[in-house]
py3Dmol code that shows the C-alpha trace and the ligand (Angstrom):
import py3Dmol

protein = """\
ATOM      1  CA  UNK A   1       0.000   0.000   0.000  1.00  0.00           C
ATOM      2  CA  UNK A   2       1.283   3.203  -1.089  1.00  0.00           C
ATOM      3  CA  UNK A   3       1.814   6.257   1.527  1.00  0.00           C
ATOM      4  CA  UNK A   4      -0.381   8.571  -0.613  1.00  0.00           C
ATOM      5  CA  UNK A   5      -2.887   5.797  -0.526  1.00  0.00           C
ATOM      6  CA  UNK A   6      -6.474   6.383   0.844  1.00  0.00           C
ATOM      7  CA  UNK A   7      -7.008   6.525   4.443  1.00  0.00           C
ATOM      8  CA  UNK A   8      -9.949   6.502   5.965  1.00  0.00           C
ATOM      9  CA  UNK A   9     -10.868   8.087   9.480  1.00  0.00           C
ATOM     10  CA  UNK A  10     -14.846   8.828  11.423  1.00  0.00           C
ATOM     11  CA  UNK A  11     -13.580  12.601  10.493  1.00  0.00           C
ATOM     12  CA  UNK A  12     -12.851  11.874   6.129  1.00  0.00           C
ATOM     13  CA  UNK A  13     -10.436  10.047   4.495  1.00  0.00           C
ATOM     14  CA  UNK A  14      -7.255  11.779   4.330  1.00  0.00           C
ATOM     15  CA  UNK A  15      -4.836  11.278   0.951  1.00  0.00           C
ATOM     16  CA  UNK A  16      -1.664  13.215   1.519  1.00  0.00           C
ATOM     17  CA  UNK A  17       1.649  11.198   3.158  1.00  0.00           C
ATOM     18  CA  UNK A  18       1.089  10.399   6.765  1.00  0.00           C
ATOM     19  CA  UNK A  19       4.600   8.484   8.003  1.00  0.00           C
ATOM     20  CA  UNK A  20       5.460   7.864  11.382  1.00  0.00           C
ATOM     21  CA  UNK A  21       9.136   7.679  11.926  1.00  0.00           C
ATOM     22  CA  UNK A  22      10.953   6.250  15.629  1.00  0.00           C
ATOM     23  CA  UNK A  23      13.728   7.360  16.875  1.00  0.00           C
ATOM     24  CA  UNK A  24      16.360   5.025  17.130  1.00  0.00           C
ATOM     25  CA  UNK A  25      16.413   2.598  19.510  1.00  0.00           C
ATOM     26  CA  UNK A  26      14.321   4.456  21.558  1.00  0.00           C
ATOM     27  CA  UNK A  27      10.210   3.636  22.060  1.00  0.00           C
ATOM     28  CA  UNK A  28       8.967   7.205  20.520  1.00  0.00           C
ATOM     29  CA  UNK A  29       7.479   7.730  17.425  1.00  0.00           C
ATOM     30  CA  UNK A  30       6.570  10.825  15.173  1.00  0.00           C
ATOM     31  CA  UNK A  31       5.014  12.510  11.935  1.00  0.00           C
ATOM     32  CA  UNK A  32       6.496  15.152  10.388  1.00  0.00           C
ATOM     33  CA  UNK A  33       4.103  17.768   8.731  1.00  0.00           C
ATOM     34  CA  UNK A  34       4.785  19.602   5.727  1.00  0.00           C
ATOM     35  CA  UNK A  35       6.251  23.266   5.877  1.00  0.00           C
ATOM     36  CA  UNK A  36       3.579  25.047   5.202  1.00  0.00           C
ATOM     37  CA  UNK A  37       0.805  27.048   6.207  1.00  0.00           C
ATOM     38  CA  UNK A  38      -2.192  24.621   6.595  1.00  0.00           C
ATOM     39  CA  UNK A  39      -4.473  24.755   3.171  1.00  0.00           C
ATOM     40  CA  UNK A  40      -6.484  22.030   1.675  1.00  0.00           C
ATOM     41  CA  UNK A  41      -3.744  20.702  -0.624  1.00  0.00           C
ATOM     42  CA  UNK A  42      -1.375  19.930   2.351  1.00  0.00           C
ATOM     43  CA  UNK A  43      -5.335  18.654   4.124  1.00  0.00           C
ATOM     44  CA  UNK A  44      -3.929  20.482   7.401  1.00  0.00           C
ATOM     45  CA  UNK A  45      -0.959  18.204   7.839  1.00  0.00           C
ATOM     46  CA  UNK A  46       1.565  21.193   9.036  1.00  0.00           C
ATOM     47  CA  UNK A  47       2.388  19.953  12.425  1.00  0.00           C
ATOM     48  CA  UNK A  48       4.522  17.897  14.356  1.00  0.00           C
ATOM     49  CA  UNK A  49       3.390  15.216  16.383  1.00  0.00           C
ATOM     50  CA  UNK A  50       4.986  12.525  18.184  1.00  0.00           C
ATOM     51  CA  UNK A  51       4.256   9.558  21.268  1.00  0.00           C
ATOM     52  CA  UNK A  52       6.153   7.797  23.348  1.00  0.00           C
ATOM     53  CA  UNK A  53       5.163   3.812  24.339  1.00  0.00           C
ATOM     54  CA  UNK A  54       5.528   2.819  28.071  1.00  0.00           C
ATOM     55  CA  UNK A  55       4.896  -0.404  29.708  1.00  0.00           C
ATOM     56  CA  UNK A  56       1.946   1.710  31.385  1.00  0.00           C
ATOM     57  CA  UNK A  57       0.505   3.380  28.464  1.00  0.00           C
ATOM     58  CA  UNK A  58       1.304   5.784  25.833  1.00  0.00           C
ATOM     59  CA  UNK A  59       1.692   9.372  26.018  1.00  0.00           C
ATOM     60  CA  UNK A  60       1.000  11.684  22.730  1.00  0.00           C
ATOM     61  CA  UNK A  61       2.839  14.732  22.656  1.00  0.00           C
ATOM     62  CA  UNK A  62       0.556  17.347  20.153  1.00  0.00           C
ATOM     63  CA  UNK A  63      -2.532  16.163  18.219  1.00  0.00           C
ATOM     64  CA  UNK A  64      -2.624  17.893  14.652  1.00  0.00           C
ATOM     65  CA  UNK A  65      -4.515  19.922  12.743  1.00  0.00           C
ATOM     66  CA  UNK A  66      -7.564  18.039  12.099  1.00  0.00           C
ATOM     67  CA  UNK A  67      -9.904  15.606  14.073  1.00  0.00           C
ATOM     68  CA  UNK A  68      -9.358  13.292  10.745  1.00  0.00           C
ATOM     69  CA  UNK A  69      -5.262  13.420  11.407  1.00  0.00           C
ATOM     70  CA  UNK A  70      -5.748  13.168  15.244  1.00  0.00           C
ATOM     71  CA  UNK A  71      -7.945   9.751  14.416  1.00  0.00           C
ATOM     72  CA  UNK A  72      -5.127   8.979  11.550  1.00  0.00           C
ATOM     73  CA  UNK A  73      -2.188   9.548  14.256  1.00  0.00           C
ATOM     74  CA  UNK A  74      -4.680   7.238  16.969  1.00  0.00           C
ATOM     75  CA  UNK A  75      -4.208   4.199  14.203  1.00  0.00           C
ATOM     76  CA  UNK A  76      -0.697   4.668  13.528  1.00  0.00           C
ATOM     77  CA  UNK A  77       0.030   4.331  17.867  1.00  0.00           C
ATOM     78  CA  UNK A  78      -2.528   1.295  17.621  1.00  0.00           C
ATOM     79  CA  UNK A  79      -0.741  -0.346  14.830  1.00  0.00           C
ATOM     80  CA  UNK A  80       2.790   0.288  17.578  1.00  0.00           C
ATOM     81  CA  UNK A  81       1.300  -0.766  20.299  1.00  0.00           C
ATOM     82  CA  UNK A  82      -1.525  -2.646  22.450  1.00  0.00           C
ATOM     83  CA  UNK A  83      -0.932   0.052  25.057  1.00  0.00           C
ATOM     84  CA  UNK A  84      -3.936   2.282  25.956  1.00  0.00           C
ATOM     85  CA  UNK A  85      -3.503   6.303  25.233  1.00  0.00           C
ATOM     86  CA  UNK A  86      -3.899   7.083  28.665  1.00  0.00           C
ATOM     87  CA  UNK A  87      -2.130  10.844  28.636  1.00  0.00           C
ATOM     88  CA  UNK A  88      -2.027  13.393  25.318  1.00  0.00           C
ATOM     89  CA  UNK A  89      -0.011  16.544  26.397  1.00  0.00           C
ATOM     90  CA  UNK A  90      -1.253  19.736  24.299  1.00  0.00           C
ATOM     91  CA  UNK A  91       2.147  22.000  23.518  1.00  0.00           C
ATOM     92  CA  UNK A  92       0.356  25.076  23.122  1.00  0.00           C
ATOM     93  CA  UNK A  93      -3.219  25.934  21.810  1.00  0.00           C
ATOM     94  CA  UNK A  94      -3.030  26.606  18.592  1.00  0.00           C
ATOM     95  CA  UNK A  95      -5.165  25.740  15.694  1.00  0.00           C
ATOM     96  CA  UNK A  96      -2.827  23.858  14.061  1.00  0.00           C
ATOM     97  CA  UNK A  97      -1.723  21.517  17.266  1.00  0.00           C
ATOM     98  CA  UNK A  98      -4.975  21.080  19.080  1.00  0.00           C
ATOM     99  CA  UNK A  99      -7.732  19.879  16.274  1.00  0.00           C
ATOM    100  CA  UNK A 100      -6.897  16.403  16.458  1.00  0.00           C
ATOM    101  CA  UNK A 101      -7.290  16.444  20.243  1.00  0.00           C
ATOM    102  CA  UNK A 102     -11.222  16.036  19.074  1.00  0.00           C
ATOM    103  CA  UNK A 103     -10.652  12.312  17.776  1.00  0.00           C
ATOM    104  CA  UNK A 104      -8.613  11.837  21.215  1.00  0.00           C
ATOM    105  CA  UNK A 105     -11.525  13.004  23.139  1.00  0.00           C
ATOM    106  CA  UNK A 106     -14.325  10.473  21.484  1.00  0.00           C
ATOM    107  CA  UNK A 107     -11.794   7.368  20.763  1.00  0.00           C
ATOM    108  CA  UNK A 108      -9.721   7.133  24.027  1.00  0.00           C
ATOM    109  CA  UNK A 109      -9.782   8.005  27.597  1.00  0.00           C
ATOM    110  CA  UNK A 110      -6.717  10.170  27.720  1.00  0.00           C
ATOM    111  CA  UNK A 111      -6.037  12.250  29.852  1.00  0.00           C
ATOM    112  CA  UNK A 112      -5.243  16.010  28.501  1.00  0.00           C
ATOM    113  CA  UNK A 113      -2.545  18.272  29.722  1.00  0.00           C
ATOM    114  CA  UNK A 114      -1.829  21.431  28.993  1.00  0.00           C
ATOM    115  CA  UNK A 115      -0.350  24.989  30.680  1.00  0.00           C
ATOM    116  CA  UNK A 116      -2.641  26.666  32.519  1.00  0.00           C
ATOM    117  CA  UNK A 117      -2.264  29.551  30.477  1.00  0.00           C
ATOM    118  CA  UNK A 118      -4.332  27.460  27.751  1.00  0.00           C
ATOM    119  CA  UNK A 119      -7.220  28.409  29.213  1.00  0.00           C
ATOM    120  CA  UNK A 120      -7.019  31.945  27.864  1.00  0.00           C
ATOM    121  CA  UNK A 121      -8.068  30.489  24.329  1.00  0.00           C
ATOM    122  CA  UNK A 122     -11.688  30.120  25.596  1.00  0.00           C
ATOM    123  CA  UNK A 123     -11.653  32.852  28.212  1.00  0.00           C
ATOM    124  CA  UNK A 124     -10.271  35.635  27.312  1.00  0.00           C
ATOM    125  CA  UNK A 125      -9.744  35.381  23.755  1.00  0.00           C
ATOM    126  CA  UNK A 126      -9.363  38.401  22.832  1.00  0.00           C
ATOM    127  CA  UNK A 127      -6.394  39.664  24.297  1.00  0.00           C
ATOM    128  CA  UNK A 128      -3.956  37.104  25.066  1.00  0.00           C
ATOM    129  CA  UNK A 129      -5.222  33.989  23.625  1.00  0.00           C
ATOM    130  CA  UNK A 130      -2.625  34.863  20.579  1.00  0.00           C
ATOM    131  CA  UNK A 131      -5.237  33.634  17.838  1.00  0.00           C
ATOM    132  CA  UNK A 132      -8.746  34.633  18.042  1.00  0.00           C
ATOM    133  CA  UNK A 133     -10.319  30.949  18.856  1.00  0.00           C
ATOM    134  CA  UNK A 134     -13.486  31.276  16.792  1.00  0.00           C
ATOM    135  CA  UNK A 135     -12.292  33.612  14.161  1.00  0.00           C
ATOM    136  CA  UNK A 136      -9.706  30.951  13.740  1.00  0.00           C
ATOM    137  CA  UNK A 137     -12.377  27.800  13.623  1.00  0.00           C
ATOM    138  CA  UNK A 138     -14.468  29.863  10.937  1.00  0.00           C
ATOM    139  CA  UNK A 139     -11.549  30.345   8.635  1.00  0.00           C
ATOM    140  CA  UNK A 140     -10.100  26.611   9.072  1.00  0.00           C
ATOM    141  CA  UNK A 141     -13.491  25.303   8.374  1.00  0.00           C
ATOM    142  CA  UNK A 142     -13.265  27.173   4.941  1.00  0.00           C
ATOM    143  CA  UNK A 143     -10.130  26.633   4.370  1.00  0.00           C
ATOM    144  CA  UNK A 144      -9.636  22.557   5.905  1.00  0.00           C
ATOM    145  CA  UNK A 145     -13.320  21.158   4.760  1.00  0.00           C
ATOM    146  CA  UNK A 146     -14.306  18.784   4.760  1.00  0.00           C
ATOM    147  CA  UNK A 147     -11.540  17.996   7.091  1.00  0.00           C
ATOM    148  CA  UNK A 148     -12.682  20.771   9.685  1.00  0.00           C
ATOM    149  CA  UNK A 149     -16.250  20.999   9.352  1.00  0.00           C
ATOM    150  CA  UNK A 150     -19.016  22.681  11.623  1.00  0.00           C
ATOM    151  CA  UNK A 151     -18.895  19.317  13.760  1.00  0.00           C
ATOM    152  CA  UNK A 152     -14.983  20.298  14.554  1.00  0.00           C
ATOM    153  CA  UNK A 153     -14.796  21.725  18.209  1.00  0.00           C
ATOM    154  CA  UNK A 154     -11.718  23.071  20.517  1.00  0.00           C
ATOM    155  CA  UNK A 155     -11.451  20.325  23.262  1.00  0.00           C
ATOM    156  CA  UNK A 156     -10.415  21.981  26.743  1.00  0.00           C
ATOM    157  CA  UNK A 157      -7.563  20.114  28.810  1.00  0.00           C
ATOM    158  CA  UNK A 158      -8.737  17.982  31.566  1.00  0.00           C
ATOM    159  CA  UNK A 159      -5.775  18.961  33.698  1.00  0.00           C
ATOM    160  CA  UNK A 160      -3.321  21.949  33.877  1.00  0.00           C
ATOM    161  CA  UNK A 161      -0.256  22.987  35.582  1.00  0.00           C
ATOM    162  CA  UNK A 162       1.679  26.233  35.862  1.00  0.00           C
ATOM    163  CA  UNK A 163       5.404  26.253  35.868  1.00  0.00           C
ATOM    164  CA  UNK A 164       6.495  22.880  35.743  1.00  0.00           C
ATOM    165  CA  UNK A 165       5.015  19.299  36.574  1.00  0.00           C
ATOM    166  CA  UNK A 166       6.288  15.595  36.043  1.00  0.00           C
ATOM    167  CA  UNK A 167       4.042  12.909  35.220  1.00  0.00           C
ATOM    168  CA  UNK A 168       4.815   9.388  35.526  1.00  0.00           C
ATOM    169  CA  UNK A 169       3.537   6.596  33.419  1.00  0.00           C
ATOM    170  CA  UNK A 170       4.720   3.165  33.356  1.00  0.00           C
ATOM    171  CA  UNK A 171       7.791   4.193  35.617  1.00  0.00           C
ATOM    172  CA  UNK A 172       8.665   6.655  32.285  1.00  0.00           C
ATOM    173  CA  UNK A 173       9.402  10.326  33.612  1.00  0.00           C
ATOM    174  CA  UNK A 174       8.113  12.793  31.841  1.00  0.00           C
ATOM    175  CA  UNK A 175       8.903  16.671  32.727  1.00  0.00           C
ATOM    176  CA  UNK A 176       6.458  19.766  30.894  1.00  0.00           C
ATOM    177  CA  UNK A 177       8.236  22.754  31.431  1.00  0.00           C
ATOM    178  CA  UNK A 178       6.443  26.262  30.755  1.00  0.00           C
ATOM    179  CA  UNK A 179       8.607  28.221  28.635  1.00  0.00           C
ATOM    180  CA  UNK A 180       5.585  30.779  27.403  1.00  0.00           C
ATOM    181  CA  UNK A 181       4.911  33.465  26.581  1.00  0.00           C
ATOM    182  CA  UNK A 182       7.177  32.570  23.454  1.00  0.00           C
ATOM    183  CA  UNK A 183       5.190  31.753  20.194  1.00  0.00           C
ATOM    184  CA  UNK A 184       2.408  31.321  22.709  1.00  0.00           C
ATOM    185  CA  UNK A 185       0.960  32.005  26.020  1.00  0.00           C
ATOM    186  CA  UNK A 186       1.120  28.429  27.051  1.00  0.00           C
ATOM    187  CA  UNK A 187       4.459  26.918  24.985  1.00  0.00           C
ATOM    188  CA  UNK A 188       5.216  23.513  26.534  1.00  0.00           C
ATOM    189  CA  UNK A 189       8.553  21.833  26.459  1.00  0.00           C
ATOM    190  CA  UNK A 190       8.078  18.202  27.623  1.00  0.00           C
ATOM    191  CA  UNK A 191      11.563  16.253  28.488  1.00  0.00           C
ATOM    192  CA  UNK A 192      11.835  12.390  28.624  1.00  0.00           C
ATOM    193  CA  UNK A 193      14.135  12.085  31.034  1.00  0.00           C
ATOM    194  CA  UNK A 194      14.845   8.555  31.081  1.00  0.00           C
ATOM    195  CA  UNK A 195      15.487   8.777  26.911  1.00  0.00           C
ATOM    196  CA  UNK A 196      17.090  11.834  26.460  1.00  0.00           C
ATOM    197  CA  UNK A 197      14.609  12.931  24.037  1.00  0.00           C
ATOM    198  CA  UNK A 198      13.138  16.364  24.370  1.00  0.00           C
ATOM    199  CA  UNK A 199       9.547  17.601  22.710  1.00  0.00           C
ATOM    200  CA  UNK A 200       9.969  21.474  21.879  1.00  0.00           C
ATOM    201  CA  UNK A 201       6.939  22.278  20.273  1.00  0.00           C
ATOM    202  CA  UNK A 202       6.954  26.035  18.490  1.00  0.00           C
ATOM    203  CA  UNK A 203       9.782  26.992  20.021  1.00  0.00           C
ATOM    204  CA  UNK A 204      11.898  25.737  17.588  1.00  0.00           C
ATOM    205  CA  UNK A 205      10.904  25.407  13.974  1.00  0.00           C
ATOM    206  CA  UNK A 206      13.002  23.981  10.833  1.00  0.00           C
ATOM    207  CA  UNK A 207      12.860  24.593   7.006  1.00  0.00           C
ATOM    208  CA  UNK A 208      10.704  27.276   7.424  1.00  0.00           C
ATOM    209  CA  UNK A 209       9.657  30.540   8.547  1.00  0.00           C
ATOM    210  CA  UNK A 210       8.564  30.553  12.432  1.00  0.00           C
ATOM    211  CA  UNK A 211       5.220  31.988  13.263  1.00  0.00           C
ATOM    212  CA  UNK A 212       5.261  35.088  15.133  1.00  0.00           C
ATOM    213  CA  UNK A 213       2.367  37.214  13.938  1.00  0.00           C
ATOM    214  CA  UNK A 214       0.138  37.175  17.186  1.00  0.00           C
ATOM    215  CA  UNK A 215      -0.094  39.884  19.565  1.00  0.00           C
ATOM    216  CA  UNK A 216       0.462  37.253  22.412  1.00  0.00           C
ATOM    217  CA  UNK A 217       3.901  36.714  20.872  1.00  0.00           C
ATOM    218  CA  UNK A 218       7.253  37.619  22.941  1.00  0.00           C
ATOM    219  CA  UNK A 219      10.490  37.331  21.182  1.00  0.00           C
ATOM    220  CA  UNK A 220      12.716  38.395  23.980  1.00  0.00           C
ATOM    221  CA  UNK A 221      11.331  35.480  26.396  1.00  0.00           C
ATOM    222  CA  UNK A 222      11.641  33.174  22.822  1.00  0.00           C
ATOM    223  CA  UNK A 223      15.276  33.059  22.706  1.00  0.00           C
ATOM    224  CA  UNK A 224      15.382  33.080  26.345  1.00  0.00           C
ATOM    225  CA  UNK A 225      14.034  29.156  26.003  1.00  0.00           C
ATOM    226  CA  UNK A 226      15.953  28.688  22.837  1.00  0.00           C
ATOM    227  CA  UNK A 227      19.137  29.542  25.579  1.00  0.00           C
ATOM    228  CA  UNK A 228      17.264  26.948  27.921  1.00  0.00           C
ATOM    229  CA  UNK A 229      16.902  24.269  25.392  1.00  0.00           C
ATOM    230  CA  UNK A 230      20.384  24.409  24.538  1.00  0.00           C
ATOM    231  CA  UNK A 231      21.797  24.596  28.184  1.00  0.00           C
ATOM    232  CA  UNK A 232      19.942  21.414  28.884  1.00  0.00           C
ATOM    233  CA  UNK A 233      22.197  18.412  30.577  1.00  0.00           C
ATOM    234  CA  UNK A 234      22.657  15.923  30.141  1.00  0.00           C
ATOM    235  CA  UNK A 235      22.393  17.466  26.101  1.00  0.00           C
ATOM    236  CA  UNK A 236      19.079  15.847  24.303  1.00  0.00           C
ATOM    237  CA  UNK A 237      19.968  12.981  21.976  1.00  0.00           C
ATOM    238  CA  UNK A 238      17.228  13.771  19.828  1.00  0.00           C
ATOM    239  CA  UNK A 239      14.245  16.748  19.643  1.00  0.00           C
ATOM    240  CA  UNK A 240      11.291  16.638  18.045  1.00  0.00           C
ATOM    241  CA  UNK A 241      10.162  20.488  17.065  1.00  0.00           C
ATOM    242  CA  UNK A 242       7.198  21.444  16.685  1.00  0.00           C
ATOM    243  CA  UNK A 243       7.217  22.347  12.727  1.00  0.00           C
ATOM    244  CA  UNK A 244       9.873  21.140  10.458  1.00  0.00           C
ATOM    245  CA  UNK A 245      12.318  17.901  10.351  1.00  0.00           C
ATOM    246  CA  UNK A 246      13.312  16.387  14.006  1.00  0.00           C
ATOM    247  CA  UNK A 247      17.408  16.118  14.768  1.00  0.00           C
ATOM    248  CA  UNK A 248      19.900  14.959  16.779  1.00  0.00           C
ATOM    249  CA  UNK A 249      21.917  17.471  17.422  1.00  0.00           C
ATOM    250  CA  UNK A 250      19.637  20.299  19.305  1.00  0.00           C
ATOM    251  CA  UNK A 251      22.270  23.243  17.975  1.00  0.00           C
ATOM    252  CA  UNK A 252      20.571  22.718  13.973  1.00  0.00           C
ATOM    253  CA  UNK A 253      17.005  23.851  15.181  1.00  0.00           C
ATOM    254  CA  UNK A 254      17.640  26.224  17.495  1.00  0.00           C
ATOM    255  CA  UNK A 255      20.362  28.342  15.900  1.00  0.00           C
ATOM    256  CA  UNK A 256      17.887  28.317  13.050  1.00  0.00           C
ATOM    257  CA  UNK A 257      15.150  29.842  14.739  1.00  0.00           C
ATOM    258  CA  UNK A 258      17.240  32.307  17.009  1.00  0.00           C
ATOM    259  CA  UNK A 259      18.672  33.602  13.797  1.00  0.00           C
ATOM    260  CA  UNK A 260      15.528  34.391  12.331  1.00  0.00           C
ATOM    261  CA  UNK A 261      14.258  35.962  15.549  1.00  0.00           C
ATOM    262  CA  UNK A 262      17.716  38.063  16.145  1.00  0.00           C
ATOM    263  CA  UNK A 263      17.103  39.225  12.468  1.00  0.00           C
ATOM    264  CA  UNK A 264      14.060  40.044  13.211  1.00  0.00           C
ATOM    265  CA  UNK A 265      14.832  41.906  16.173  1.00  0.00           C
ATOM    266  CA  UNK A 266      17.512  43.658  14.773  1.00  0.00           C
ATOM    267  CA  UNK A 267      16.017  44.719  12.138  1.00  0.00           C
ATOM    268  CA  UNK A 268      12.767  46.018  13.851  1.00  0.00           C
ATOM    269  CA  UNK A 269      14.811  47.489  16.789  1.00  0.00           C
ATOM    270  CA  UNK A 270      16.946  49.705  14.724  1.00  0.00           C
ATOM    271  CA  UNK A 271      13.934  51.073  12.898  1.00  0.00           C
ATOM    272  CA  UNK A 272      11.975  51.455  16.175  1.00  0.00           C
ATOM    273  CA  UNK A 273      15.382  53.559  17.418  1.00  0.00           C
ATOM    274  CA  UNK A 274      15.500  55.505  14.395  1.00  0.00           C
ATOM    275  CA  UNK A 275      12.094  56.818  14.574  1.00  0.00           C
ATOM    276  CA  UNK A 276      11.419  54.720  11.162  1.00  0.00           C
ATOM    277  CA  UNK A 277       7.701  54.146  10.437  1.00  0.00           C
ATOM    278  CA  UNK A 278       6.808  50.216  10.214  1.00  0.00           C
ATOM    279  CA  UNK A 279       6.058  50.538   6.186  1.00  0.00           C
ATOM    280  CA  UNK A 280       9.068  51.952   5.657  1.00  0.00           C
ATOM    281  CA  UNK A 281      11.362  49.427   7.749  1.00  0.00           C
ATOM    282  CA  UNK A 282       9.842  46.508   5.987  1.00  0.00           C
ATOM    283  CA  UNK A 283      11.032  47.718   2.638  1.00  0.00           C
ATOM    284  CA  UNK A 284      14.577  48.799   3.539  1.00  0.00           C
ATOM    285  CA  UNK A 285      15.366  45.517   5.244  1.00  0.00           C
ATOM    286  CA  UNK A 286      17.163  42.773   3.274  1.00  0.00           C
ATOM    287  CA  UNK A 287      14.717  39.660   3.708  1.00  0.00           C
ATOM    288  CA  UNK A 288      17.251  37.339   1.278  1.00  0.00           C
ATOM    289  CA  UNK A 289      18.412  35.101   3.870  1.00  0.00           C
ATOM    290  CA  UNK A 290      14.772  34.028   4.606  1.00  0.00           C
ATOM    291  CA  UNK A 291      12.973  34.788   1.229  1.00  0.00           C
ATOM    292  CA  UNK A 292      13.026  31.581  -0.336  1.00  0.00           C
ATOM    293  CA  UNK A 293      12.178  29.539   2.574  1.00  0.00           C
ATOM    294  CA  UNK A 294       8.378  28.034   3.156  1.00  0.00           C
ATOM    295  CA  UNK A 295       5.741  30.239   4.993  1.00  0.00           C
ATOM    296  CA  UNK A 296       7.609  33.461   3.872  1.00  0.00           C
ATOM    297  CA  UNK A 297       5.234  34.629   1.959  1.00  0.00           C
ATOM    298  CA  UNK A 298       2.381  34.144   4.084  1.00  0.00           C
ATOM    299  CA  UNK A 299       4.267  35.135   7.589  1.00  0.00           C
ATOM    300  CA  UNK A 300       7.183  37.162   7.309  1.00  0.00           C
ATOM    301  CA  UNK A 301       5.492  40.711   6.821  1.00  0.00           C
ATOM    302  CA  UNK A 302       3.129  39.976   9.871  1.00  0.00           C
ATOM    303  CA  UNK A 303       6.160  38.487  12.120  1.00  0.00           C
ATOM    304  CA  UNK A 304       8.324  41.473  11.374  1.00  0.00           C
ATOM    305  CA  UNK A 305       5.335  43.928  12.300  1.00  0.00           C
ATOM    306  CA  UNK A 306       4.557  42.131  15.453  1.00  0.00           C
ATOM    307  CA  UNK A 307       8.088  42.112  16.900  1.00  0.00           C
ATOM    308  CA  UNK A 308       8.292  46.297  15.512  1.00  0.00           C
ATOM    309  CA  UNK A 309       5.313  46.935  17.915  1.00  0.00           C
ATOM    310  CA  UNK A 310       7.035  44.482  20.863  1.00  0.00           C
ATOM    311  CA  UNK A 311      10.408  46.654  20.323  1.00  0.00           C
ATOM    312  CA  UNK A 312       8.289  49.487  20.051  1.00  0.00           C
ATOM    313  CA  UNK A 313       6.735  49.113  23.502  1.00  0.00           C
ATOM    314  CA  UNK A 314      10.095  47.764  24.771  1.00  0.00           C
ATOM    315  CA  UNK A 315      11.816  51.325  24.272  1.00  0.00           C
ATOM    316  CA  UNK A 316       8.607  53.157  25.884  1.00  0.00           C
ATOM    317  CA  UNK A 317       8.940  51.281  28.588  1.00  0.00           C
TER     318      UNK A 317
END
"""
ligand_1 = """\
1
ZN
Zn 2.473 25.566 15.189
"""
view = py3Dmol.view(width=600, height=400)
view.addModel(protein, "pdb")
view.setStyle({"model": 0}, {"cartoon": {"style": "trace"}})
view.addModel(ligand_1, "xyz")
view.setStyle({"model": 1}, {"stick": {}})
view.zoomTo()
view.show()
């Protein structure tokens, strides 16, 4: 059966690639998504996800973009495993993370973790929920039908925590670590201990442009957990990011990502200095390192204003 085969979920059939890869030697598995911004050719598959099989369960780290590539993710583990889902840890709320949580919620009896500061995307989402919740539903369900349809719905977490917590399952450590407000109010690291493999979700992002056009977004505390990913000890053997290929070497995806957010910084911060109006800083900065990579296009201008109005506020302050 070919990858690009037919598959079939309770949420539509999905048609695109959908491989799970392990890491070596190690009991945790992982899609990659493509690097782009989620439309129907890609069917919403723009995310990271990954799980990890203990002799008490498994634990899913991120749920994709749709309830059909949640469901399509719940076969793959099934087809890996007898073990039950028993935990599924959200990274951050965020449309393109937290859709599949829906075929999570009606096929298993996982638990779901997330920051506490998730809770902001249903209660106050207007100012610091970092993507309007239902403005955000509306457009996917134009832009991901069938795939997210008007029976899609944002499952809450069943349990939160606030700075850091460790859960155990089947004698498996695993340590969430709040590292938001990065790309998001309520960024999650999660660190299996015992494997040396670390989950970074959207704080680090590879072969393409990071997101950074919400309001809720803080560069300066970003690179402050890129510095904590890397100072981590012992150093991971292997992270999974949340957008772009997964490596061994932690150094590849974060210098990546700082870069892009130093640029941006730079960039912004000197115009901000200067007295130069947004409009005008856009068009005199040299975007050619970044211009030919995926999501450029759709993200750059919006990134580069966001971080202008953080600087912006930074030098008022
Ligand atoms: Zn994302």
């Amino acid at each position: 059966m070919s990858e690009e085969s037919k598959k079939s979920t309770p949420y539509g059939d999905i048609s695109i690639p959908f491989r799970l890869q392990q890491v070596p030697d190690k009991p945790v598995y992982f899609v990659i998504g493509s690097s782009e911004v989620p439309d129907k050719g890609n069917q919403g598959h723009t995310s990271n996800a990954g799980f990890v099989v203990t002799p008490g369960g498994v634990l899913v780290y991120d749920a994709l973009g749709t309830p059909a590539l949640g469901h399509l993710l719940l076969q793959r583990i099934r087809e890996t495993t007898e073990q039950p889902v028993r935990v599924v840890v959200a990274g951050h709320y965020h449309a393109d993370h937290i859709y599949g949580l829906q075929a999570f919620r009606e096929h298993t009896d996982a638990v779901i973790w997330a920051q506490a500061a998730a809770a902001r995307y249903f209660d106050q989402p207007d100012f610091g929920a970092s993507e309007d919740p239902q403005r955000r539903l509306a457009q996917r369900r134009q832009a991901l039908h069938p795939w997210v349809d008007e029976n899609t719905y944002i499952v809450r977490p069943d349990r939160t925590f606030d700075e850091r917590t460790r859960l155990n399952l089947g004698g498996m450590e695993f340590e969430l670590v709040h590292r938001g407000p990065a790309h998001s109010p309520s960024d999650t690291v999660m660190i299996v201990h015992d494997l040396d493999v670390v989950f970074s979700g959207d704080l680090i992002y590879t072969g393409r442009v990071p997101f950074l056009d919400n309001p809720a977004v803080d560069s300066s505390h970003w690179l402050d957990g890129l510095d904590y990913l890397e100072g981590l000890e012992p150093r991971p053997e292997f992270v999974i990011p949340g957008h772009g290929r997964a490596f061994e070497d932690p150094r590849e995806g974060i210098d990546f990502t700082r870069g892009y957010i130093e640029y941006l910084r730079r960039h912004m911060g000197e115009a901000v200095a200067d007295f130069v109006p947004f409009e005008q800083a856009y068009e005199r900065t040299d975007w050619s390192p970044y211009a030919g990579l995926s999501a450029f296009e759709e993200t750059n201008r919006g990134n580069a204003y966001m971080v202008y109005l953080e600087m912006e506020e930074a030098s008022l302050a």
